[in-house]
Each structure stands twice: as C-alpha cells, then as structure tokens.
TIKEBA-149438 format. One record per residue: x, y, z of N, C-alpha, C, O, CB in turn; residue in one letter. Coordinates in steps of 0.2 Angstrom, whole numbers, plus 2048, in hexadecimal, padded with zeros to 3 digits. Glycine has a CB too. Layout:
N
XYZXYZXYZXYZXYZa/...
# end
This chain:
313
B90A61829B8BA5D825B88A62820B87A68821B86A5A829x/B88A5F81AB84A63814B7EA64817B7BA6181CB82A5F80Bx/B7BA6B814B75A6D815B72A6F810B76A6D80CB75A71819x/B6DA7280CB6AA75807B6BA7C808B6AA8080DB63A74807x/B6FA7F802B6DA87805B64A87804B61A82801B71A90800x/B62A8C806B5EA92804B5DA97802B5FA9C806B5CA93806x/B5BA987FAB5BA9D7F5B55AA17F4B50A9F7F1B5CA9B7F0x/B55AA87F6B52AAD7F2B52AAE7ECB56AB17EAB54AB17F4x/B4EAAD7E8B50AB07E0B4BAB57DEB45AB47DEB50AA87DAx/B4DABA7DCB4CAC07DAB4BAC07D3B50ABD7D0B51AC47DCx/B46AC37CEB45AC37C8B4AAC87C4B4AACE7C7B3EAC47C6x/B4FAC87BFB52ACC7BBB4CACE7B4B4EAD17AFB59AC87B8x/B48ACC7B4B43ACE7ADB42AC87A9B42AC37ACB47AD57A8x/B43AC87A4B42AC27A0B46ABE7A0B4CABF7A0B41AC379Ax/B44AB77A1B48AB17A2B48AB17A8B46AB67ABB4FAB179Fx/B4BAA97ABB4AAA67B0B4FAAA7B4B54AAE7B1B4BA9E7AFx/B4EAA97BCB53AAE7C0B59AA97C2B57AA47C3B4FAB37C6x/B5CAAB7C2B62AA87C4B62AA47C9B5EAA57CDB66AAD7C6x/B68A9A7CBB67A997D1B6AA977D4B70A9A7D2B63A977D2x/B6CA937D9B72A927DDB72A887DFB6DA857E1B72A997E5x/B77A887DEB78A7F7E2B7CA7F7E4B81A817E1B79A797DEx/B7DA7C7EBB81A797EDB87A747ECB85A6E7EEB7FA797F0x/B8CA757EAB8FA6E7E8B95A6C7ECB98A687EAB92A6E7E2x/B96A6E7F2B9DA6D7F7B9DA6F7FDB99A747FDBA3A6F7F5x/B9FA6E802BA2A6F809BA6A6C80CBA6A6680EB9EA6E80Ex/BADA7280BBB2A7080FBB3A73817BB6A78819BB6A7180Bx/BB1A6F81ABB5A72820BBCA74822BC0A70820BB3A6E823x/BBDA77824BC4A7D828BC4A7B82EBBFA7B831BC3A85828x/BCAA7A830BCBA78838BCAA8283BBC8A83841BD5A7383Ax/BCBA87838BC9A8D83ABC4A91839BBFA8E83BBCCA91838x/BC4A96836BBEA9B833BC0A9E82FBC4AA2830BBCAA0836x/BBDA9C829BBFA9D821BC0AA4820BBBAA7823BBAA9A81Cx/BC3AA981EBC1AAF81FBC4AB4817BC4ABA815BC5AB2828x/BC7AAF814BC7AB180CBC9AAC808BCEAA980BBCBAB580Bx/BC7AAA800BC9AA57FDBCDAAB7F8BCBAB17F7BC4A9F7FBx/BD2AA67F4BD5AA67EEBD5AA27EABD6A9C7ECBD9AA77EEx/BD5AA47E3BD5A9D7DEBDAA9F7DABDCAA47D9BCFA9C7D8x/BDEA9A7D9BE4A987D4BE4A927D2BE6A8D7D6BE9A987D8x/BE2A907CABE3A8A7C6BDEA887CABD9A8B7CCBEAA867C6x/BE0A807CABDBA7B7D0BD9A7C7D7BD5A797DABDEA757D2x/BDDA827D8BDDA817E1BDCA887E2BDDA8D7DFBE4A7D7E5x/BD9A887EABD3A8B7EEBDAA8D7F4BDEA887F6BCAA837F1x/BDAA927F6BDFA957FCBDBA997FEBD8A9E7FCBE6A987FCx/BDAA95806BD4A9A80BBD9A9A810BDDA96813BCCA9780Dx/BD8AA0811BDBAA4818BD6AA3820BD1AA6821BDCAAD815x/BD9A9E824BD4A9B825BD4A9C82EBD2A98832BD3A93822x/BD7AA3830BD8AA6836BDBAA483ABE1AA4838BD5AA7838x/BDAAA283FBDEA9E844BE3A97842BE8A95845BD8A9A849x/BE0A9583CBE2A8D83ABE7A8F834BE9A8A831BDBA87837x/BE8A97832BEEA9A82EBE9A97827BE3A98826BF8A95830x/BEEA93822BEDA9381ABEBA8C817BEEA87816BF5A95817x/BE5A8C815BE1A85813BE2A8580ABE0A89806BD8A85816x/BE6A7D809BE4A7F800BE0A797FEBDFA74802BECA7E7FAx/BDEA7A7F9BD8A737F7BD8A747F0BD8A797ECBCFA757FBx/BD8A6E7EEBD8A6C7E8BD0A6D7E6BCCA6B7EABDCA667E7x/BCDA717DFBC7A707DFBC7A6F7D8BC3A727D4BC2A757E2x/BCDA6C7D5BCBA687CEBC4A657CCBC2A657C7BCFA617D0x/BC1A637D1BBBA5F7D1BB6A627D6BB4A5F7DBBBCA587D2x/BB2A6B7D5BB1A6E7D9BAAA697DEBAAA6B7E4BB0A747D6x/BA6A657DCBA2A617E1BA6A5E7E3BA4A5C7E9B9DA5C7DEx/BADA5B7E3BB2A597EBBB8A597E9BBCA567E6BB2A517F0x/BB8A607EEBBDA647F0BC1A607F7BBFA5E7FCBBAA6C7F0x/BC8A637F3BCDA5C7FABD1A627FCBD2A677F9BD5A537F6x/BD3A61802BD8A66808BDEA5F807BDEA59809BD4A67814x/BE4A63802BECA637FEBF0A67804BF6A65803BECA687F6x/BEFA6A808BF4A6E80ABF1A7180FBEBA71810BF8A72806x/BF7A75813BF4A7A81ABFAA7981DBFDA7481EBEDA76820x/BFDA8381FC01A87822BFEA88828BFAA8D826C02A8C81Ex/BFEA8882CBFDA8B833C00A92835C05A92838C00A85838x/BFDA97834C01A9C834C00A9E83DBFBA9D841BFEAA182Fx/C07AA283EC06AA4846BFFAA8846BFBAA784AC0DAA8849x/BFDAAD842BF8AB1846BF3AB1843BF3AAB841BF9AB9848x/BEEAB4840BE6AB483DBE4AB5836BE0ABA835BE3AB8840x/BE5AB1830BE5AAF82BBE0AB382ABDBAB182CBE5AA9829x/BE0ABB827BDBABE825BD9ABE81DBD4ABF81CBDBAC3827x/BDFABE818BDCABF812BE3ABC80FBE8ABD812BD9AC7810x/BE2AB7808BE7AB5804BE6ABA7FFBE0ABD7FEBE7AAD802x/BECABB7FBBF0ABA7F3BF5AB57F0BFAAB47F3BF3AC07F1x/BF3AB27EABF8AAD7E8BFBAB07E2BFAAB67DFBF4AA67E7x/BFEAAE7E0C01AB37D9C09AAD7D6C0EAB07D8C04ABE7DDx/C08AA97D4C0DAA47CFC0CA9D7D5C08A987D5C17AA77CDx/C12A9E7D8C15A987DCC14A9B7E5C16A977EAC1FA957D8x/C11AA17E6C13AA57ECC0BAA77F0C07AAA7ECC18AAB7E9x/C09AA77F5C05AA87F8C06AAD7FEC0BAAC802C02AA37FAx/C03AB17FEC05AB7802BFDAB9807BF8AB9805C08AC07FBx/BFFAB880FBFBAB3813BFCABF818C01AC2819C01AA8817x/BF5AC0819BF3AC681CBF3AC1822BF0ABB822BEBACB818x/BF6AC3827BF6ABF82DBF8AC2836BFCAC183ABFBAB982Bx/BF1AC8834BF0AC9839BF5ACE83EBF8AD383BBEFAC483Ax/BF7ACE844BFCACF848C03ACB847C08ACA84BBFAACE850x/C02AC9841C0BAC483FC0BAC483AC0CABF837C0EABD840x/C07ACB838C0AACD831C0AACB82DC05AC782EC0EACE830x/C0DACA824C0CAC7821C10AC181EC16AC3820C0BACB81Ex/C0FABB81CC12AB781BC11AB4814C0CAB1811C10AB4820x/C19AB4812C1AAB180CC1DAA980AC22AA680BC1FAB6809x/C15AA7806C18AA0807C18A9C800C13A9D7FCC15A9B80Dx/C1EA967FEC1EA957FAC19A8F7F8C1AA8A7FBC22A957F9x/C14A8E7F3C0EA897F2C0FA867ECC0BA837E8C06A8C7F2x/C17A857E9C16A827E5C16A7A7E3C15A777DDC19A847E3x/C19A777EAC16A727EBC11A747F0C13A777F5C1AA6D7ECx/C09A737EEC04A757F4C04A727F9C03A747FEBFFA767F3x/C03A6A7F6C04A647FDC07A6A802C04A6C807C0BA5B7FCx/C0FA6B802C14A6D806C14A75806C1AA77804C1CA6A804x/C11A79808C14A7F807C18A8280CC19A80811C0FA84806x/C1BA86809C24A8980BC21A8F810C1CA93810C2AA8D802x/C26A8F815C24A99817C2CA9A815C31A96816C20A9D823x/C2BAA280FC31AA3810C32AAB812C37AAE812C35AA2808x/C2EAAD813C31AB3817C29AB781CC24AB781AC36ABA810x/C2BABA820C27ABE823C29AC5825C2EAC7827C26ABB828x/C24AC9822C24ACF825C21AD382CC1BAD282DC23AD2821x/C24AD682EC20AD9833C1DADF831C20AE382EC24AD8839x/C18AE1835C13AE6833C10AEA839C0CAE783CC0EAE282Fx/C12AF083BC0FAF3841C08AF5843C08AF8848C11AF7841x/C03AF283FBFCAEE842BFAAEA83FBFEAE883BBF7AF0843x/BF3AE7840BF1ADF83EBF0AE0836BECAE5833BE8ADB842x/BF4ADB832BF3ADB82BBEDAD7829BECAD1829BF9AD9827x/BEBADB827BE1AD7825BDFAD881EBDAAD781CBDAADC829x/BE5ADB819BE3AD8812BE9ADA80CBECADE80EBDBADD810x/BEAAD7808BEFAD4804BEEAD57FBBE9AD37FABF0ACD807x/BF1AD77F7BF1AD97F2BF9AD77EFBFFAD97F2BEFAE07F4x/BF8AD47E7C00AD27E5BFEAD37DDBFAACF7DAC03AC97E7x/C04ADA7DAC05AD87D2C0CADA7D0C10ADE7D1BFFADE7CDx/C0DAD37CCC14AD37CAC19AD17D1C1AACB7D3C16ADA7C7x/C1BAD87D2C22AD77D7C20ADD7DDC23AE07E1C2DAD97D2x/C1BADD7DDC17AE17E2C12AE17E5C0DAE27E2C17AE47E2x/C12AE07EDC10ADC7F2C0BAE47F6C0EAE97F7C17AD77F6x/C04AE37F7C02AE87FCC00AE8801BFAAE67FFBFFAEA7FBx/C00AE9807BFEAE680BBF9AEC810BFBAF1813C04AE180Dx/BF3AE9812BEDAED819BEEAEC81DBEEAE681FBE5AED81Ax/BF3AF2821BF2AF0826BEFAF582CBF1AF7831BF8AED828x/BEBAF5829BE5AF882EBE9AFF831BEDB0282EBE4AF1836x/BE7B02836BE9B08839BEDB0A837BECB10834BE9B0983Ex/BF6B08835BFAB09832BFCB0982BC02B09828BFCB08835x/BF5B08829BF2B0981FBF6B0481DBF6AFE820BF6B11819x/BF9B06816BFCB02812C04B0280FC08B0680DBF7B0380Dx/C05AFB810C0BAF880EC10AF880AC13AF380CC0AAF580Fx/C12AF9805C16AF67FFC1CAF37FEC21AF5800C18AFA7FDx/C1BAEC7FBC22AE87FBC24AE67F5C20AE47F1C21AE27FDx/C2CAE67F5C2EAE47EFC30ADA7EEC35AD87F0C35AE87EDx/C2BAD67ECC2DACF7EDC33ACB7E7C34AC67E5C26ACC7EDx/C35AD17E6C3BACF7DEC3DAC87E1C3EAC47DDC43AD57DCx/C3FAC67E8C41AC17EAC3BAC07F0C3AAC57F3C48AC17EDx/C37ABA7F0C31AB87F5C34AB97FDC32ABB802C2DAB07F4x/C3AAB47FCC3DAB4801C40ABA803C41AB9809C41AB0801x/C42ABE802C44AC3804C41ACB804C44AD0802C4AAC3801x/C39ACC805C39AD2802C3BAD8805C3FAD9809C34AD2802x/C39ADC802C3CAE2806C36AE8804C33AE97FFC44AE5802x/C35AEC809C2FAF080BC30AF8807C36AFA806C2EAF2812x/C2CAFA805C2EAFE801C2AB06802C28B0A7FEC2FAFB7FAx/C28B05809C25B0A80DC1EB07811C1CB02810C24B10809x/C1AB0C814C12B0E817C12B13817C16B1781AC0FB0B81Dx/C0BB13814C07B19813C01B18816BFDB13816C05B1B80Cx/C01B1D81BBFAB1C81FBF5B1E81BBF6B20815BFBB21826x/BEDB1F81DBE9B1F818BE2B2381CBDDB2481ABE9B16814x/BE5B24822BDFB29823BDAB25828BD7B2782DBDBB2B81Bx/BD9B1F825BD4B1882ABD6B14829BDCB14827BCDB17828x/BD2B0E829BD7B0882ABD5B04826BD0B01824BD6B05831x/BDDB03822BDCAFF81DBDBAF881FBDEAF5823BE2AFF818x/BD6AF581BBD2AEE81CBD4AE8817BD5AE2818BCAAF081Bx/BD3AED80EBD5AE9809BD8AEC806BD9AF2808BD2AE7806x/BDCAEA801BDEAEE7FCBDFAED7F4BE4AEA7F6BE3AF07FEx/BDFAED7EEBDFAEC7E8BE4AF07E4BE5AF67E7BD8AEC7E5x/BE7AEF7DEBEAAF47D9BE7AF17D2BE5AEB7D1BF3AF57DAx/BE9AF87CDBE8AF67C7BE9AFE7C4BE8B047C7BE1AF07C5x/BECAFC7BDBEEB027BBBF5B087BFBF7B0E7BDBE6B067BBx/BF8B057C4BFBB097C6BF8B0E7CDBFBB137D0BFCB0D7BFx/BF3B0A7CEBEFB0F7D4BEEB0A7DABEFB047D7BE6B127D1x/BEDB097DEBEDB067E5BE3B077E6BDFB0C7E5BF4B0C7ECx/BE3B037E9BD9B077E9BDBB027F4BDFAFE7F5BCDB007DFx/BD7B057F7BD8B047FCBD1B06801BCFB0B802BDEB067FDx/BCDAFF803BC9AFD805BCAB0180EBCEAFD811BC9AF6804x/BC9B06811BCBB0A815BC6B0B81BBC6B1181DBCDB0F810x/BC2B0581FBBDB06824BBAB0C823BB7B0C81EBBFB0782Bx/BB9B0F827BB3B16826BB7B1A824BB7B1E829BAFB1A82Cx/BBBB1D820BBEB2081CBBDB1F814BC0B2280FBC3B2081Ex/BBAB19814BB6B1780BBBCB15807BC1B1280ABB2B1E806x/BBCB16803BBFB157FEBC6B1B7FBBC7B217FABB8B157F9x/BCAB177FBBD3B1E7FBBD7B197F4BD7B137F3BDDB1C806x/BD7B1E7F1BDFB1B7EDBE4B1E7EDBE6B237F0BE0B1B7E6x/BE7B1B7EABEFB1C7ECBF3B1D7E4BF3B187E0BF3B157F1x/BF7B217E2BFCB207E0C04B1B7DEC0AB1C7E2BFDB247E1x/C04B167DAC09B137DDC0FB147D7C13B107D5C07B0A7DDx/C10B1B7D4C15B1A7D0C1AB1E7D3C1EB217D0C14B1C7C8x/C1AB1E7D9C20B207DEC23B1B7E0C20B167E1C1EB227E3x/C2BB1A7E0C2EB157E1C2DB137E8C2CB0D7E9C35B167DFx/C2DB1A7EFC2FB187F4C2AB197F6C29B157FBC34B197F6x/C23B1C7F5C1EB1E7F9C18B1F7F5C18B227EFC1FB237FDx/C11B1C7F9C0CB1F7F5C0AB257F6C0CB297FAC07B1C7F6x/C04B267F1C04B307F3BFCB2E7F1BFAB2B7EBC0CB397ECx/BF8B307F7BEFB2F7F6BEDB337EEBEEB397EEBE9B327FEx/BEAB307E9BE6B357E7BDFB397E7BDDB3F7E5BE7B357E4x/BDCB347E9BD5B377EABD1B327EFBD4B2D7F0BD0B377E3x/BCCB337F3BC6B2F7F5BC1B327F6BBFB387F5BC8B2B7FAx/BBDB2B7FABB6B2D7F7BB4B28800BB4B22802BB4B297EEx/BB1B2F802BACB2A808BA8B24808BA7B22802BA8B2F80Ax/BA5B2280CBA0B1D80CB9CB1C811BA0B1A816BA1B1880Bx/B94B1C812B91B1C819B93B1781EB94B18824B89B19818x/B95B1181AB95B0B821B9DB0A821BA0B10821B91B0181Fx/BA3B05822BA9B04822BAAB0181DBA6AFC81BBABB01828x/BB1B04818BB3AFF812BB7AF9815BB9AFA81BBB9B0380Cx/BB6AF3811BBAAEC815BBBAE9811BBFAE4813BB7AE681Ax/BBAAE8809BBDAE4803BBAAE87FFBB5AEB800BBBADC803x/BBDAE87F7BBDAEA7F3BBFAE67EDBC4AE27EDBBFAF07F5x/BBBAE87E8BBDAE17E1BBEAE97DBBBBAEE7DBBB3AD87DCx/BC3AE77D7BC1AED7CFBBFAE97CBBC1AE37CABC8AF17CCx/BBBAEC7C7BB7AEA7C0BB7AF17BBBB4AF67BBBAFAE77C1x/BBFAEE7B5BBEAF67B4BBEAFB7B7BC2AFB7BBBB9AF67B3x/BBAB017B5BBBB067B8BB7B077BEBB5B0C7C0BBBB0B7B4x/BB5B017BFBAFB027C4BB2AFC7CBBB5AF77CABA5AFF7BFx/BB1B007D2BB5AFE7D7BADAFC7DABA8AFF7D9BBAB057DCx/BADAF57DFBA8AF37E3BABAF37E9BB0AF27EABA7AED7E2x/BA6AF67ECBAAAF77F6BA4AF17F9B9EAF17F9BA9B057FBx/BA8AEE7FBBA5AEB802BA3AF1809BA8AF480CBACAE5806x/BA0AF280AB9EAF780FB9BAF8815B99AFD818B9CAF980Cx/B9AAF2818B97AEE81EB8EAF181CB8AAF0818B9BAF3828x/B90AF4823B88AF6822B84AFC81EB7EAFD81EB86AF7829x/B8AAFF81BB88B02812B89AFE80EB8AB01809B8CB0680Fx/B88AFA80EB88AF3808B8BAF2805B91AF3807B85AF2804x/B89AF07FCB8DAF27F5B8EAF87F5B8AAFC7F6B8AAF07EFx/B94AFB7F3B95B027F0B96B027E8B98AFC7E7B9AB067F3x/B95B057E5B96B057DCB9AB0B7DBB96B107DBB8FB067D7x/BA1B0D7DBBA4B117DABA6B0F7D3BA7B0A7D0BAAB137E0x/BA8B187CFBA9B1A7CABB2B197CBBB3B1D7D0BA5B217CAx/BB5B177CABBFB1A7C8BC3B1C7C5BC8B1F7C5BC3B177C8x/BBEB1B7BEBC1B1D7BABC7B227BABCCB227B6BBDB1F7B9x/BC6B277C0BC9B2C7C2BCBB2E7C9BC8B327CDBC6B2F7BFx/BD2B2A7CABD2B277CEBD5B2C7D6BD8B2A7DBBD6B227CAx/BD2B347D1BD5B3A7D5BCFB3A7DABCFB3B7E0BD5B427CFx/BCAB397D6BC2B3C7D7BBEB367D5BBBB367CFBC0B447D2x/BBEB307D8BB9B287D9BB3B2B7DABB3B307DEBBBB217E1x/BADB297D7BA5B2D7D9BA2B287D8BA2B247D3BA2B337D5x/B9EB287DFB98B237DEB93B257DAB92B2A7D7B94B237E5x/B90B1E7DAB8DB1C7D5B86B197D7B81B1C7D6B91B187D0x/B87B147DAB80B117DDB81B0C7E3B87B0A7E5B7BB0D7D6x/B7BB0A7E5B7FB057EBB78AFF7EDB72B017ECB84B0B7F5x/B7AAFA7F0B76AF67F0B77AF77F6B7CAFA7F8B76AF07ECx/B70AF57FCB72AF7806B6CAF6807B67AFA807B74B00809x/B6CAEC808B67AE680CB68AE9810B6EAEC810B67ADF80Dx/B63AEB817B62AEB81CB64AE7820B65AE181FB5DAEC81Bx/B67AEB827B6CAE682AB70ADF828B6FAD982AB6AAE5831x/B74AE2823B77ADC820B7EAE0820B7FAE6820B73ADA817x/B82ADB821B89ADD822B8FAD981BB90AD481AB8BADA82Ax/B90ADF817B94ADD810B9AADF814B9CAE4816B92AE2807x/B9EAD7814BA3AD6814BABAD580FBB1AD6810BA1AD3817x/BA7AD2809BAAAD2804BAAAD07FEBA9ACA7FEBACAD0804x/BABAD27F8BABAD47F1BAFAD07ECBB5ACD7EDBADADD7F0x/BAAACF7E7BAEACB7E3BA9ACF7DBBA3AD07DCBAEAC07E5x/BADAD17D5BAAAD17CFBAAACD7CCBAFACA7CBBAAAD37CCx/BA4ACA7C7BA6AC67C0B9FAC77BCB9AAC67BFBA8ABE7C0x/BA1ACA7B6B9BACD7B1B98AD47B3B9BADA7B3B95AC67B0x/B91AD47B4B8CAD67B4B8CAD77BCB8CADC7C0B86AD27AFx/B8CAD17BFB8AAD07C7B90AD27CDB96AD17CBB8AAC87C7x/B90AD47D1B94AD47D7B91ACE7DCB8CACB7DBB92ADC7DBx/B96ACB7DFB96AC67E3B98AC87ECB9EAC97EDB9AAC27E0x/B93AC77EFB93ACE7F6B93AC47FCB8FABF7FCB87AD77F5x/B99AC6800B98AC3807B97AC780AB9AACC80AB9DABE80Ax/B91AC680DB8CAC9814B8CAC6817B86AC4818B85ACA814x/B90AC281CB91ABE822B8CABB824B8CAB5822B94AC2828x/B85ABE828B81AB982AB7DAB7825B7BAB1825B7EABB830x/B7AABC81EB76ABB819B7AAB9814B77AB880FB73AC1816x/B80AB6814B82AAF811B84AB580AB86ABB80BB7AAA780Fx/B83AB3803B85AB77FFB7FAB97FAB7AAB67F9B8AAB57FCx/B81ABF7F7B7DAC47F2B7EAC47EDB84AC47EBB7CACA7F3x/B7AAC37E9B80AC57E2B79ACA7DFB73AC87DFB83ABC7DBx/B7DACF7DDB7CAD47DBB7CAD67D3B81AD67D0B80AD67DFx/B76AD87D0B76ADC7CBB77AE17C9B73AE67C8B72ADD7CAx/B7FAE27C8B80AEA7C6B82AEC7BDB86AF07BBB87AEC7CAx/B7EAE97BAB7FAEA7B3B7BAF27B2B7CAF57ADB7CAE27ADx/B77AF77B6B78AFE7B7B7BAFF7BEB77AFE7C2B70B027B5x/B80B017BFB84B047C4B80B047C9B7FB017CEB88B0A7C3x/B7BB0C7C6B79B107C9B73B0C7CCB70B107D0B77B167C6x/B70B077CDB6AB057CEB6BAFC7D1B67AF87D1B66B067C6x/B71AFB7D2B73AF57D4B6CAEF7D7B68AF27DBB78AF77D9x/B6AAE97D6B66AE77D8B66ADF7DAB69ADB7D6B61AE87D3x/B64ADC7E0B64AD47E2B62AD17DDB5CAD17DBB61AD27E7x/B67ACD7DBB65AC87D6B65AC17D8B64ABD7D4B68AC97D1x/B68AC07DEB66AB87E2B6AAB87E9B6FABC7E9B69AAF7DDx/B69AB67EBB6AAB77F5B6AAB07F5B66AAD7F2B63ABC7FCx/B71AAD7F8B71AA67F9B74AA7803B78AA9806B77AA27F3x/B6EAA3806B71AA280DB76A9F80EB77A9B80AB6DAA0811x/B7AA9F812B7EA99813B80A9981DB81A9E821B86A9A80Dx/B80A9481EB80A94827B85A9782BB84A98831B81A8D82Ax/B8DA98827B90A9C82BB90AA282BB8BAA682BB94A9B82Cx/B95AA482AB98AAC82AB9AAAF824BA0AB1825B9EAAD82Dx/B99AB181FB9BAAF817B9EAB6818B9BABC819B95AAD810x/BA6AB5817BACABB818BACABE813BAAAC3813BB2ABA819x/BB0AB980BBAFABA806BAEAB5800BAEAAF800BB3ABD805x/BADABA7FBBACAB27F6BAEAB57EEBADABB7ECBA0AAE7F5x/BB0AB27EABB4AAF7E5BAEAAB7DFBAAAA67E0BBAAA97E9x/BB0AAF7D9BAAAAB7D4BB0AAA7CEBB4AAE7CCBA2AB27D0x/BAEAA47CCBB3AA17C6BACA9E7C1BAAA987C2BBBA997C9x/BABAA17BDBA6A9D7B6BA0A9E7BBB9EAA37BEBA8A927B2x/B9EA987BCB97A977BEB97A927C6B93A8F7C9B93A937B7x/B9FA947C8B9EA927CFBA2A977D4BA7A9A7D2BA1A8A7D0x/BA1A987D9BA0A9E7DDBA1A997E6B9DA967E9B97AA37DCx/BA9A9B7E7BABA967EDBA9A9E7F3BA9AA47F2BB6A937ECx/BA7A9C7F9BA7A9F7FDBA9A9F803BA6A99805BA4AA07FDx/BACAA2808BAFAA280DBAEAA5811BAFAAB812BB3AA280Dx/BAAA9F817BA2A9D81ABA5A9E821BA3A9A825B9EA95818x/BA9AA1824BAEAA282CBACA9A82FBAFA9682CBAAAAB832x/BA9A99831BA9A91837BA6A8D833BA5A87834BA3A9083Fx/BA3A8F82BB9EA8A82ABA5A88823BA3A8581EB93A8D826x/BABA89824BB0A8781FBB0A8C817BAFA92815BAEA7E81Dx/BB0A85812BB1A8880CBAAA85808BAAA7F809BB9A87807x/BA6A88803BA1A87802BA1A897F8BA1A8E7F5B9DA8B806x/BA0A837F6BA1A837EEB99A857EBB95A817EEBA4A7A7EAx/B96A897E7B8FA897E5B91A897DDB97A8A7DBB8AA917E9x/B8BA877D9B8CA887D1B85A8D7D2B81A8D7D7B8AA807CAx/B86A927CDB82A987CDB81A967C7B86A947C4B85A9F7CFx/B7BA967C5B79A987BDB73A9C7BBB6FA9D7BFB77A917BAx/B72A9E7B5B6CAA37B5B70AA87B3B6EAAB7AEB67AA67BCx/B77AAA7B5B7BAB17B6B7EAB27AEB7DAAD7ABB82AB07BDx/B83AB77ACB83AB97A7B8BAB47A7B8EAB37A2B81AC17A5x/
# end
C-alpha cells in the first residue's frame, strides 16, 4: 500500500530547498536489490525472484512487462541494446535476451568461482564482481556464446565494478577503491588504489571524479583523474547510516542507505560534500537511479519506488 514518504529538507542558501514526491509503488515478488534504466523500461534485479522489467512510460504507473526467474540471487543488472546481463549470485552470470521484454531469452551462462554480485557492460565487454575471486572479463561479440578472457584477483572483494576511459575502477570491500588496466588483451594489471574507512559496495563515475558507496564510511569523493594515484577528496558520513549505493547526476550524488531510505547529496565542492534532502522510504533502499527529475529506487521488500525530485539543478 502507498504510504507518504517523509522528507528532511535541508537549506542550499538562496532559493527554495529541494523536494521529493512520491509517484509509484511497485511491488517485487523478491527483494529489489538494483534498478536499471533503458528507454521505457525499469530492470530490477530482484534476488530470489531473478529479473523484473517494467514499463515506466508513464512513471505515476509503472506496469511489471516481463520477469526471468533466475536460478540464484539477482544482485545487480546491466542492459546494454537488446541484452541484459543478470550478476546472479552463486549461478554466476546470466546473459539474456530482452528484446522482446514481455519474453526474455536466457542465452548463455557463465560460471564464476564465487558469488557474482556486480556487473558492468561497454561495447563487446562484459565485467563482472565476483567477490573474493575479484574481477572478471568477457568477450560478448556473440551474447550467446561468450568467452572469458581472464580474473584478476583484486586484493578484497570485488562488490561493484565500472569502466570508462580504458580503466576498470573497482568497488573492492575494505580494500576501497582499485583500478585496473584494461588495455591488456588477456589480463588486467591494477594501477593504483586508494583505501577507505568503511567497505567499498558500489561505485558511479562523474568525470574525473569517482563516488564510492562505502557502508559505514559513507559517500566517498575520490579524485581519478589519475588513475595511478585516485585521491580523496571529501566524504559525506551520516551517522550509523549504511551507503549501499551510488548513483550521479549534475551537482548531486544519489546515495541508498538501506534503512535511511535515500540521500541526495550536495557535491558541487567535492571537498565539502553536503545533505541536501533525505527521503525515507520503508524498505531497504539498495540502490537508486536518477533520470531528469525522477529518481527510481530499489527499496529490497518494499519493491521499486518512483520519486520526482525537484529544487535540484
């Protein structure tokens, strides 16, 4: 049943502060535990209950179009043209086709020698967290057929992972923040990292600037520029508040904090990051996703949760 959130709103200086509405609840027969946006539609990785798609053409009602049941624990989606690539736990990763979404396809599975808990796709290459036994590389030139193209362990346990520019950045539990080298055909080769008080668990790039999800070290604001030597910069760190997962757009970071619902965060000075509205929400808020001025979130038992954010740049 709809509920109201409850919003904190925090002043930015002049002008009205930012606010939040509620415009949707979809429920998940699972535990929402990451969304994806593509075109119209919404793919949440929805744990136990594998892969949820929803049309949000009309984000005040959003429709459940589709649903893969995957064998093991839908932890984190990437979509990338006509293909969805499903972080699933102890059964590894799972490549499926959603081009018709009603019907999605599975066309191939990989297996992975521990639980794959985060997923990453550019062009014809596929990355995959799998946790203790780091990180993965795939060539998907054919979806159906891929082919691995090594692991690189990473020191701690990869949680998430991202690329851009040719570098691998990798969300790495209490070992913070690692990149990687990817202009190796057959292997990555680390080039720098950068510790962090609490455990890295998701990570967004903006620019040269990296957002670490950091549990109970919070936001982190890393520098990348240089991607030898990543340097902090500033960090946002609510009080027992657990940052689970990162999203950027503009000026703001977009922070799931599981039981504090989500943050959104002022980082237009790095160094000095600041709450600029806290929206509660009843479940578990894993992660969340900002498109314009709506910001989908994924709320573990309480489903998928559409807000319009306005006030924001």
């Amino acid at each position: 049943m709809l509920r109201l959130l409850s919003a904190l709103l925090f002043a930015l200086g002049p002008g009205s502060p930012p606010t939040a509405t509620l415009l949707a609840v979809q429920d998940t027969s699972g535990s929402a535990q990451d969304v994806a946006l593509a075109g119209d539609l919404a793919f949440v990785a929805d744990g136990n209950a594998g892969l949820r798609i929803f049309d949000v053409s009309q984000p005040e009602a959003p429709r459940e179009i589709g649903a893969f049941d995957t064998p093991g624990f839908a932890w984190r989606v990437a979509v990338q043209g006509d293909h969805a690539f499903v972080a699933d736990g102890s059964a590894g990763l799972r490549i499926l086709d959603v081009s018709q979404p009603e019907h999605p396809l599975s066309l191939a599975v990989v297996a992975t020698s521990d639980f794959s808990v985060g997923v990453s796709v550019s062009g014809t290459r596929v990355l995959v967290a799998n946790r203790l036994s780091g990180v993965q590389r795939l060539d998907v030139s054919d979806p159906s057929a891929p082919v691995s193209l090594g692991v690189t362990r990473t020191g701690g346990a990869a949680l998430a992972v991202a690329s851009a520019d040719g570098v691998a950045w990798v969300a790495d539990g209490n070992r913070g923040l690692r990149s990687l080298d990817l202009s190796h055909p057959s292997r990555l080769v680390t080039l720098g990292s950068l510790d962090t008080p609490g455990s890295a668990t998701a990570l967004a790039l903006a620019g040269s600037l990296a957002l670490l999800a950091d549990r109970l070290g919070g936001l982190r604001l890393i520098d990348v520029s240089n991607p030898a030597q990543p340097r902090a910069l500033g960090a946002f760190v609510p009080e027992r508040v657990f940052a689970l997962g990162v999203s950027a757009g503009g000026h703001h970071a977009f922070v799931a904090a599981r039981d504090a619902g989500v943050l959104i965060v002022d980082i237009t000075s790095p160094q000095a990051p600041r709450l600029a509205l806290a929206v509660d929400t009843p479940g578990e808020a894993w992660d969340v996703e900002r498109r314009g001025d709506l910001v989908f979130v994924a709320d573990g038992s309480a489903g998928l949760r559409i807000l319009r954010v306005t006030g924001l740049d």
